[in-house]
VOPAGU-2260 file (C-alpha; in pm, 1 decimal, decimal comma):
REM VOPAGU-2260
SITE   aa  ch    i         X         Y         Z
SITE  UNK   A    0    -371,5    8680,0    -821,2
SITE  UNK   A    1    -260,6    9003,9    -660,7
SITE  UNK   A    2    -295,8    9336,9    -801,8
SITE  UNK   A    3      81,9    9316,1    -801,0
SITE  UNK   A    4      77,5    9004,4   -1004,5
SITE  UNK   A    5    -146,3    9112,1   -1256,3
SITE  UNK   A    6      57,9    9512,1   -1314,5
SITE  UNK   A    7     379,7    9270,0   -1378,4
SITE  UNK   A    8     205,7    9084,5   -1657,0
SITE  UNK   A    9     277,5    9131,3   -2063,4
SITE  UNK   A   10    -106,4    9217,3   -2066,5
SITE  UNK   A   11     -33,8    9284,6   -2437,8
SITE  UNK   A   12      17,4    8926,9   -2467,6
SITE  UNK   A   13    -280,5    8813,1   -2250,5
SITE  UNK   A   14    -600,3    8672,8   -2332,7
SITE  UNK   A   15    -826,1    8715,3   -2009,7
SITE  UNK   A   16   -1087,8    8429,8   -2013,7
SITE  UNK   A   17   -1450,5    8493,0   -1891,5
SITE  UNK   A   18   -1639,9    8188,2   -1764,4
SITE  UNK   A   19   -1996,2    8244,9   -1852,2
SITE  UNK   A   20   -2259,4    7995,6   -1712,3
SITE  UNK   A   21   -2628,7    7965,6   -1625,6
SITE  UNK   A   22   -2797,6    7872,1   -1317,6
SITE  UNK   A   23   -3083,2    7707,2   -1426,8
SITE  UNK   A   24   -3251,2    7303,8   -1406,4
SITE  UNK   A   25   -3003,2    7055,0   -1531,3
SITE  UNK   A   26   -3221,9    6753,6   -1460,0
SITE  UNK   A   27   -3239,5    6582,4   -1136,7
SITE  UNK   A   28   -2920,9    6465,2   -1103,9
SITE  UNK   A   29   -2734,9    6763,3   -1192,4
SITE  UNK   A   30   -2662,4    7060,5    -967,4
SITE  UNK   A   31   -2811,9    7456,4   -1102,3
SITE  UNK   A   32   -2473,3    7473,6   -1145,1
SITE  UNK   A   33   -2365,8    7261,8   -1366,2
SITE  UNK   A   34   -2281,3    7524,5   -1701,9
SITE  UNK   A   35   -2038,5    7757,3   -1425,4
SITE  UNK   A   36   -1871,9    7404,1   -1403,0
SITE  UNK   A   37   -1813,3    7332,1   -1741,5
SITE  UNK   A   38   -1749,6    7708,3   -1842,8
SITE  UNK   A   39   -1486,8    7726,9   -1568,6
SITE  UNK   A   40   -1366,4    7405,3   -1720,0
SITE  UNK   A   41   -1308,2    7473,1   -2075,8
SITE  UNK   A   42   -1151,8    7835,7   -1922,7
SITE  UNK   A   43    -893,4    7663,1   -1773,4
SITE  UNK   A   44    -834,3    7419,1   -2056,8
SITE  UNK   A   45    -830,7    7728,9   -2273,3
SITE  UNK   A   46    -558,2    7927,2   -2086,2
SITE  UNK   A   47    -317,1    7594,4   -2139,3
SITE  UNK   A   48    -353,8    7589,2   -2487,4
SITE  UNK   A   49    -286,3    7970,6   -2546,9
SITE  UNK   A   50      -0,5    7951,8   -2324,5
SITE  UNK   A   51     129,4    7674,9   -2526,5
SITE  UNK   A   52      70,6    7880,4   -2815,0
SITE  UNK   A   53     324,1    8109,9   -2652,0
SITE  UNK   A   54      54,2    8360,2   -2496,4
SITE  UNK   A   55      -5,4    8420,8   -2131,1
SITE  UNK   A   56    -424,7    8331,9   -2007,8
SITE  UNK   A   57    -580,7    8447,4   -1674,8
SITE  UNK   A   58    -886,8    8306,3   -1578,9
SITE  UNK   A   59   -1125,7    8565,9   -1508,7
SITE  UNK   A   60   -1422,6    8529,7   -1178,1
SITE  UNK   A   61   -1736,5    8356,5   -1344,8
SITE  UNK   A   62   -2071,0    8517,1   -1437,8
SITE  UNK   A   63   -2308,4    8258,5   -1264,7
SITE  UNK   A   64   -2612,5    8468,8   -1404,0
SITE  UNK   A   65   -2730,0    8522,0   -1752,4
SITE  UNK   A   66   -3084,3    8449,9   -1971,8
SITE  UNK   A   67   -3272,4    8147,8   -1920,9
SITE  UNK   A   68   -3589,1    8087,3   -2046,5
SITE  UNK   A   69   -3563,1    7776,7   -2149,3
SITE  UNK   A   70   -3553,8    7625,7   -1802,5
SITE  UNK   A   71   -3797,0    7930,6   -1645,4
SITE  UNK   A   72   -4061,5    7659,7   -1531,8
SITE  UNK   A   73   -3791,3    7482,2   -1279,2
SITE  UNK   A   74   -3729,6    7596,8    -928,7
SITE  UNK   A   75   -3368,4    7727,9    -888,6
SITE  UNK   A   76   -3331,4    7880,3   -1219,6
SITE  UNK   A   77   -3222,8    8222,0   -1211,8
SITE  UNK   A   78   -3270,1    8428,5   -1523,4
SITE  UNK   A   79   -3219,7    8742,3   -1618,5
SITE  UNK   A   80   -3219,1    8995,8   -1895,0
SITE  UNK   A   81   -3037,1    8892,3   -2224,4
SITE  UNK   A   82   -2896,7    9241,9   -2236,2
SITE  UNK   A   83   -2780,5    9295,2   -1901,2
SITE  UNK   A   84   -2556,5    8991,0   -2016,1
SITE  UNK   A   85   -2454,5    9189,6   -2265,0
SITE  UNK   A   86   -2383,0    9485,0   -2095,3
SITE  UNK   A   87   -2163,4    9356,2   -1853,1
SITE  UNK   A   88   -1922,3    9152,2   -2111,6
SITE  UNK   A   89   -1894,2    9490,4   -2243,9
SITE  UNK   A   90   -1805,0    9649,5   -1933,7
SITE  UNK   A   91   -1616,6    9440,6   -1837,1
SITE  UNK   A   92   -1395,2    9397,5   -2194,8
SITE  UNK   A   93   -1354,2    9781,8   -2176,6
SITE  UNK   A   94   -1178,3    9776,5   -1859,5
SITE  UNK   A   95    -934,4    9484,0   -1976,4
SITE  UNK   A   96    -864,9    9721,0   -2275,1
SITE  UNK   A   97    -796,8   10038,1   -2074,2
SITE  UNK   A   98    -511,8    9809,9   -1829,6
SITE  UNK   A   99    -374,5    9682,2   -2222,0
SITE  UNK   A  100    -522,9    9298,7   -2267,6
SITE  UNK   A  101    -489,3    9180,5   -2586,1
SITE  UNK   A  102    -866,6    9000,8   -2596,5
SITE  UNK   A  103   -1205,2    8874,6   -2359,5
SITE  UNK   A  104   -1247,9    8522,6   -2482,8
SITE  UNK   A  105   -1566,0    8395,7   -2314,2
SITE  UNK   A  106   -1603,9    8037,6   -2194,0
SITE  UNK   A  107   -1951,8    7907,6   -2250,5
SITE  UNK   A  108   -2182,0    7610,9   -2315,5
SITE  UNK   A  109   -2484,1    7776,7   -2239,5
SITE  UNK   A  110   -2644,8    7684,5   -2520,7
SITE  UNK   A  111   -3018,7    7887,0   -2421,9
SITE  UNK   A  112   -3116,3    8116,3   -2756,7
SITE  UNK   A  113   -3167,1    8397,0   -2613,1
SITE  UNK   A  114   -2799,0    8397,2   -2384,1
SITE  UNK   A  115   -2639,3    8281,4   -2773,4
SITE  UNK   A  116   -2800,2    8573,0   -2854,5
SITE  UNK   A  117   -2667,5    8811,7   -2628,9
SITE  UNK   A  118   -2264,5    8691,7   -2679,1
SITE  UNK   A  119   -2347,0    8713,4   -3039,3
SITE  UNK   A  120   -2471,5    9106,7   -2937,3
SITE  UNK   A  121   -2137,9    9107,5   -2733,8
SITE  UNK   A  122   -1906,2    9051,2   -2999,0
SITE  UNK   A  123   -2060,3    9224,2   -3245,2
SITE  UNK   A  124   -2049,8    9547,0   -3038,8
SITE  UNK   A  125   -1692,9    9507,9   -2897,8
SITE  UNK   A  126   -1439,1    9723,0   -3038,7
SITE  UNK   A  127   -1152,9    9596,4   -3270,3
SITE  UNK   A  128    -919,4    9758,1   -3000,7
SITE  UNK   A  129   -1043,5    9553,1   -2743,1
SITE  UNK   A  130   -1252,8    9229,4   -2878,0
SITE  UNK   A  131   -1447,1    9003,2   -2755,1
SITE  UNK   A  132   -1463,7    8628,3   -2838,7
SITE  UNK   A  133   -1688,2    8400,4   -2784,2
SITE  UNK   A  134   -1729,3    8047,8   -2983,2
SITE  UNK   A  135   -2073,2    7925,2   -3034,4
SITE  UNK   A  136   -2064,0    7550,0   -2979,0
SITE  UNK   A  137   -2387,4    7480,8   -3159,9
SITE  UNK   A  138   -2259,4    7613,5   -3497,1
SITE  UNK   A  139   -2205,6    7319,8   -3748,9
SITE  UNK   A  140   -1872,5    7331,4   -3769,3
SITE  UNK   A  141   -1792,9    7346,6   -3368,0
SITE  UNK   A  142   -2057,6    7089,8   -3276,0
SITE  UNK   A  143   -1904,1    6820,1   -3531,3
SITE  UNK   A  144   -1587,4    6857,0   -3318,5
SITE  UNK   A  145   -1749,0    6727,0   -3046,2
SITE  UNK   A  146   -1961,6    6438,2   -2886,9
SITE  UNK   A  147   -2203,3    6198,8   -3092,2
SITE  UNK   A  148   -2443,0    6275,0   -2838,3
SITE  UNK   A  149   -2439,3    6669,6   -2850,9
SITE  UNK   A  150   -2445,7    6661,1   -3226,4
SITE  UNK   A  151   -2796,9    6507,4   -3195,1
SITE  UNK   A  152   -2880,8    6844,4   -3027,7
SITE  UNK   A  153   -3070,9    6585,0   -2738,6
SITE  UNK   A  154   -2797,3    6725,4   -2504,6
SITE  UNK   A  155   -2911,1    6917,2   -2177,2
SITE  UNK   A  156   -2807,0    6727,4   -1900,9
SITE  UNK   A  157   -2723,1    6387,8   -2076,9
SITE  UNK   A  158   -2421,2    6233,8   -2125,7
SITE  UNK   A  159   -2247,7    6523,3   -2271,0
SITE  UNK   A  160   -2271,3    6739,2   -1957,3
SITE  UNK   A  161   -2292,0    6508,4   -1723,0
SITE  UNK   A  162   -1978,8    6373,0   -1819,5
SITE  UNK   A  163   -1769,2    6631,5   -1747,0
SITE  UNK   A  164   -1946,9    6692,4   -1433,5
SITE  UNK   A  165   -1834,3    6373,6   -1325,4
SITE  UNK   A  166   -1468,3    6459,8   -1459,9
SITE  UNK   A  167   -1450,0    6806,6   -1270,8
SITE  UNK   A  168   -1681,5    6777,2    -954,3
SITE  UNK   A  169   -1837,9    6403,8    -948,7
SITE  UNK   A  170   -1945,9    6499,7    -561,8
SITE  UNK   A  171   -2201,7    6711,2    -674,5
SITE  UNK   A  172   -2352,8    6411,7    -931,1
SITE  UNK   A  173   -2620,5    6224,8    -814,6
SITE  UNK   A  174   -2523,1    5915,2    -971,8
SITE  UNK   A  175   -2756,9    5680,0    -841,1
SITE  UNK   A  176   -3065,5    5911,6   -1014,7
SITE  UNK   A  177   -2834,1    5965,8   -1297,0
SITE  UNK   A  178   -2785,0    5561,0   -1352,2
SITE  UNK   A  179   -3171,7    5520,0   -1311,8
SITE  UNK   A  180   -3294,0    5831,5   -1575,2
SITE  UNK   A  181   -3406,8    5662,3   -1891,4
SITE  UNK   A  182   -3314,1    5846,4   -2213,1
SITE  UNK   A  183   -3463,1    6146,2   -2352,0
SITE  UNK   A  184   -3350,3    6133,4   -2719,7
SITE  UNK   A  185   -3589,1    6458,4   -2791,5
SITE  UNK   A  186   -3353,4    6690,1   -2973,9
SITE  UNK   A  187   -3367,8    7022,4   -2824,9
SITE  UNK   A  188   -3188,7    7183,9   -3140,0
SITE  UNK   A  189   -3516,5    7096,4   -3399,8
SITE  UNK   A  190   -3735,8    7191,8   -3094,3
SITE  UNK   A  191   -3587,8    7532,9   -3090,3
SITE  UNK   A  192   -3664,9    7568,6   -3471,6
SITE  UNK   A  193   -4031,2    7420,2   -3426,7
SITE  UNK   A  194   -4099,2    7701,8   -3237,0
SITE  UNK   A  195   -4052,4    7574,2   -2901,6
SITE  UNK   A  196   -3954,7    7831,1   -2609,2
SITE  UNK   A  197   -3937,4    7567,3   -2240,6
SITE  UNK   A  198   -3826,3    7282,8   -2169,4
SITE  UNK   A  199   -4124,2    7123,6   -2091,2
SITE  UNK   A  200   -4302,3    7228,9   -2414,7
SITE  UNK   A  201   -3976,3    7047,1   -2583,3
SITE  UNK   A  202   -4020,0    6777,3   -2464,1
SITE  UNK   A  203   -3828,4    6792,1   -2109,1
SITE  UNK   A  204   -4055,8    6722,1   -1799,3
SITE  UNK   A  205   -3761,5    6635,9   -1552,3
SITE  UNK   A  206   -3500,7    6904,7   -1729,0
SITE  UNK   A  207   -3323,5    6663,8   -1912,6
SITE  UNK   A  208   -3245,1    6580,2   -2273,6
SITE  UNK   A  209   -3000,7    6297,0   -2391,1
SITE  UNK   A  210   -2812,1    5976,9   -2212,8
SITE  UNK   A  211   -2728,6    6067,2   -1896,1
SITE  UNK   A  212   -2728,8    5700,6   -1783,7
SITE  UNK   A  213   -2428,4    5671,5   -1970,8
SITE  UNK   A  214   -2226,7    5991,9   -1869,4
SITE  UNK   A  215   -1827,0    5866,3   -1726,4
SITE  UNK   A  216   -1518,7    6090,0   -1613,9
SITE  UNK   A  217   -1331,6    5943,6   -1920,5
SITE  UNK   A  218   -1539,2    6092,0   -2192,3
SITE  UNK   A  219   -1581,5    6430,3   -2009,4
SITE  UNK   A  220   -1172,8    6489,4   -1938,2
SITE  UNK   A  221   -1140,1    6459,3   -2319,5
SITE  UNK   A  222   -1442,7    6668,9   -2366,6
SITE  UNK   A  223   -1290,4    6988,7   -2167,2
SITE  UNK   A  224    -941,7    6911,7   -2340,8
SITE  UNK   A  225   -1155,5    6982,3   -2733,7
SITE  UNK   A  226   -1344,1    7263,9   -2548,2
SITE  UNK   A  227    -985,3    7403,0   -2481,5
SITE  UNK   A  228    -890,6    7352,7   -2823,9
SITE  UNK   A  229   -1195,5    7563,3   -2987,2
SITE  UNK   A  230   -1164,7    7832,8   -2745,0
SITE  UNK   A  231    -796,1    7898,7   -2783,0
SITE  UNK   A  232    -814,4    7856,1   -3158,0
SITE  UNK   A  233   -1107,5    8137,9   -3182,0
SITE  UNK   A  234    -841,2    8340,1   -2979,1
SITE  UNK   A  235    -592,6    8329,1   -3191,3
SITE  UNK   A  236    -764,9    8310,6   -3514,0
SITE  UNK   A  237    -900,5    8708,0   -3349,0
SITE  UNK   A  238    -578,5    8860,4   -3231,8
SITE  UNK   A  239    -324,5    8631,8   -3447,8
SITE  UNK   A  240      21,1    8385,7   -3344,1
């Protein structure tokens, strides 16, 4: 969009959607990329729903860059600081509020503790004026809305995400490696509450947890369409019909 195009829009009635995604190992058949892509996804799957809800959506530029840890042992992953994460959803939710938005929904499926951590800080800090929201797919009553394999928590580059890889960019999918990985049914979930900080001490040598063998176009299109459907309801269950 234009300048132009954005001053004529009812920004009282817009929701401006943030894609928020890590670049960090997704296995070796996955690009660093790979949470951008699905955040971007469920963004745009997002703004169709609330703008079928009779709201207007604008998909904001991504942040590519936010706290990994998890994934610090693996060439290519670029972390950084939990609260400069924070920071800039903050920033940037207070300038949507000064040109009259309506709401920052963030689009994420990041699922690292320390970056739920720091949208969890985000939303907490945002102003009522101006609020920020931010579903957290690992909560019990999100996750059960979606695949059998990401409710097993053994989901990092498996079937879940490499599913809707396939259904959004299947270039970038290296599916011969993909058909050839063997499962890693290690739940990354119960390694998080054993106490487990990497990857590799959970259980994740090649940066992969889950089916990824098994990962198609079909399941990931419907996938991005439930993503949709548990961003915009967060939306409007925040700033109302």
């Amino acid at each position: 969009m234009t300048w132009e195009e954005v001053r004529e829009l009812d920004a009282s009635r817009t929701v401006a959607i943030l894609p928020v995604g890590a670049v960090e190992a997704h296995g070796p058949h996955l690009p660093l990329g790979t949470d951008g892509i699905i955040a971007g996804a469920m963004a745009r799957a997002g703004a169709r729903e609330l703008e079928a809800a009779g709201w207007s959506a604008v998909v904001l530029p991504p942040i590519w860059y936010t706290a990994a840890p998890f994934a610090r042992d693996f060439p290519g992953t670029l972390g950084v600081d939990g609260e400069l994460v924070t920071r800039q959803i903050l920033t940037v939710s207070a300038v949507l509020g000064t040109q009259g938005f309506a709401a920052l929904a963030v689009a994420n499926a990041h699922l690292d503790p320390a970056h739920r951590s720091a949208l969890r800080s985000a939303v907490e800090r945002a102003g009522r004026a101006m609020p920020v929201v931010a579903p957290d797919l690992a909560r019990g009553r999100v996750a059960r809305r979606l695949t059998e394999e990401f409710r097993t928590g053994a989901c990092h580059a498996g079937r879940f995400e490499g599913s809707i890889v396939l259904a959004e960019t299947p270039a970038l999918v290296r599916t011969g490696i993909a058909r050839a990985l063997p499962p890693n049914p290690v739940s990354l979930s119960e390694a998080i509450a054993d106490g487990r900080e990497s990857f590799l001490e959970a259980g994740g040598a090649r940066a992969y947890f889950g089916w990824p063998a098994d990962a198609s176009a079909e399941e990931g299109r419907e996938t991005v369409a439930e993503l949709g459907r548990i961003l915009a309801e967060a939306v409007l269950a925040e700033v109302g019909p």
